[in-house]
C-alpha positions in Angstrom: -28.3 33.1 -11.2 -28.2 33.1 -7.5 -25.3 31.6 -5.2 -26.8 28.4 -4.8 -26.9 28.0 -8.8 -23.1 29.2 -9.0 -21.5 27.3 -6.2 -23.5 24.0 -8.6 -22.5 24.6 -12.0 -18.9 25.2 -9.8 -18.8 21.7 -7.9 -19.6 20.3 -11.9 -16.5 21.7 -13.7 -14.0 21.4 -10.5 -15.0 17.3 -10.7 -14.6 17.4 -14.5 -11.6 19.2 -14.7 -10.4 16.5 -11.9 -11.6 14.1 -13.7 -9.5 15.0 -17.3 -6.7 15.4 -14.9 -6.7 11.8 -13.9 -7.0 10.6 -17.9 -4.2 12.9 -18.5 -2.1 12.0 -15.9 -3.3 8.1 -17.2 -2.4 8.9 -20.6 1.4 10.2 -20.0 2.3 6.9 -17.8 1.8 4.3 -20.2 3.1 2.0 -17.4 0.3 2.0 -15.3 -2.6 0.1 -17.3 -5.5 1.5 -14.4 -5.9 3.9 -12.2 -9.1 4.0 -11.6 -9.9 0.9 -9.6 -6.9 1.0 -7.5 -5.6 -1.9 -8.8 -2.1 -1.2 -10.6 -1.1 -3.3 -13.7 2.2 -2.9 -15.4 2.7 -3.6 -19.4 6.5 -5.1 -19.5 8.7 -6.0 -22.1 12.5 -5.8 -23.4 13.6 -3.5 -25.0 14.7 -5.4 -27.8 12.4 -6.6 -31.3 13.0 -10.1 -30.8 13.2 -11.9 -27.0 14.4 -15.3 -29.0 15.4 -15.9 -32.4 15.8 -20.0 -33.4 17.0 -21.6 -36.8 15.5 -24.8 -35.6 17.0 -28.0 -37.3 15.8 -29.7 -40.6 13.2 -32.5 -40.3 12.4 -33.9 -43.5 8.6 -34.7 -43.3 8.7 -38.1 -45.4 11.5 -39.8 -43.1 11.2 -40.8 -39.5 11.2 -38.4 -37.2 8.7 -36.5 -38.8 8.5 -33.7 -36.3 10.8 -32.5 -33.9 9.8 -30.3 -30.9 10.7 -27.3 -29.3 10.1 -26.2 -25.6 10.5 -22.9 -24.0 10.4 -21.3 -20.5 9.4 -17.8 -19.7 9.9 -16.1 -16.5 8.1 -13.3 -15.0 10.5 -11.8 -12.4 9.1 -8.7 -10.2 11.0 -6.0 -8.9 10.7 -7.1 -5.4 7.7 -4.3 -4.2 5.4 -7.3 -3.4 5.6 -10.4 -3.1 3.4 -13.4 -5.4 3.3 -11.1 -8.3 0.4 -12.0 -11.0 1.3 -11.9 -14.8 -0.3 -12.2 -17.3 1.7 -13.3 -20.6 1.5 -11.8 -24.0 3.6 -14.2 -26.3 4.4 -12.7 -30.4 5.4 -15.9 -32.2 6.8 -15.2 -35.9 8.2 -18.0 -38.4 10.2 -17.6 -41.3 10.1 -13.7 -41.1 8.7 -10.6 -39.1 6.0 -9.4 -40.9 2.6 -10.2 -40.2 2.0 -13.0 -42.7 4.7 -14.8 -40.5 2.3 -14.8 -37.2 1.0 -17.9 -35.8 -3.0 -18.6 -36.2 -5.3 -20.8 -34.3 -6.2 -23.9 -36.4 -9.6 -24.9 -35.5 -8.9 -28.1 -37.5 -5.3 -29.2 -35.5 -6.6 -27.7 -31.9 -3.2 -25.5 -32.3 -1.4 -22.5 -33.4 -0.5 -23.4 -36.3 1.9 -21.6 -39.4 1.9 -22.8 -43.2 -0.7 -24.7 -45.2 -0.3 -27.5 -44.6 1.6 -26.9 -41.7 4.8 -27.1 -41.5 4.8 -25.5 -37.7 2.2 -26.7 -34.5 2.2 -24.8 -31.6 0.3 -27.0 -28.7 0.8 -25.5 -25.5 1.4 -21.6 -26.2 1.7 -19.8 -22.0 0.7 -23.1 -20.1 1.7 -22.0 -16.9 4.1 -23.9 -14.4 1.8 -24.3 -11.5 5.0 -25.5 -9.5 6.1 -21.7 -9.7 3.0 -20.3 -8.3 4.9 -20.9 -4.8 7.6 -18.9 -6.1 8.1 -15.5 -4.0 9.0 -13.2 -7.0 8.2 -15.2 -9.7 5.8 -16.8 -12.6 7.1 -19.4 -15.3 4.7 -20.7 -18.1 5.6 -22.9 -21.4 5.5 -23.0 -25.0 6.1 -26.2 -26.8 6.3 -26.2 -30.7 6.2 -29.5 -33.1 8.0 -28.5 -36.5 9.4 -29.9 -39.8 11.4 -27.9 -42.6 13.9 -26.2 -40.6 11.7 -22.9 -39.4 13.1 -20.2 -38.3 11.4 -19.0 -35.3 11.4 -15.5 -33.6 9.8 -14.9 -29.9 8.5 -11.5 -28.6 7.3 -11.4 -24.8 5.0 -9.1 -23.3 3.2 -9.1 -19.8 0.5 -7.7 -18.1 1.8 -7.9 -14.2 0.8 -6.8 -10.8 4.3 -5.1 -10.7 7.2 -4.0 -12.8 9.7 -7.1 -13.8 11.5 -8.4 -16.0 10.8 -11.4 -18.9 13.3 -14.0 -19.5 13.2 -17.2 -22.0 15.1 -19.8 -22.2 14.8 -23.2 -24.7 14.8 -26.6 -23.0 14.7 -29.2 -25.7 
């Protein structure tokens, strides 16, 4: 091999060995979600299993009113760095339990999430976001709003993808 040869094969193992630098350093900051375009994204969540936990009220579904509803607020807060921050929400939605039997599905029949057959729980509007909080300087809101019968319990886990770190909030309005 001559010098030529050697200073190659050398330019192609220093930019793979800079390149399993930057996975590694990726790997061991789970915060940042890319790295490689630039573009920073930020997975947030509480630190606890459950944001919101509801016993929502009995409805007996042979007596008027047959279904009561539920609506919710979530709030994406950012830390501040920039301003307008862009979420993107990740909602967990469990009835009755934890497990995974207790998720919500998408009913292709009711055009909702829906849990139970029949149903006994209709979620129609899962992360509609509030466009009025789009002007919002720190801020993003979006809602859920659930239709139930037969007293569920209902448990409420949030997850973002955002332009910056923050913090969730959620909060029942009706």
């Amino acid at each position: 091999m001559d010098k030529s040869t050697d200073g190659l094969i050398s330019n192609v193992f220093e930019s793979r060995i800079r390149e399993a630098d930057r996975i590694t350093r990726e790997f061991k900051s789970p915060q940042v979600t890319s790295g490689a375009s630039g573009q920073l994204g930020y997975s947030v969540e509480n630190a606890v299993d459950w944001d919101r936990t509801d016993a929502l009220t009995y409805t007996d579904p042979f007596n008027p009113p047959y279904n009561r509803e539920a609506t919710y607020t979530i709030t994406f807060t950012g830390d501040g760095s920039h301003e307008h921050p862009y979420a993107i929400p990740q909602t967990d939605i469990r009835i009755n339990g934890t497990g995974e039997a207790n998720k919500i599905v998408y009913g292709w029949n009711y055009s909702a999430w829906i849990y139970g057959d029949p149903p006994s729980v209709w979620v129609f509007e899962l992360n509609k976001p509030v466009t009025s909080s789009f002007n919002g300087l720190f801020t993003m809101q979006w809602k859920i709003r659930i239709m139930y019968n037969l007293g569920p319990t209902v448990r409420i886990k949030l997850r973002a993808i955002a332009s910056c770190p923050g913090t969730l909030t959620i909060v029942r309005d009706s």
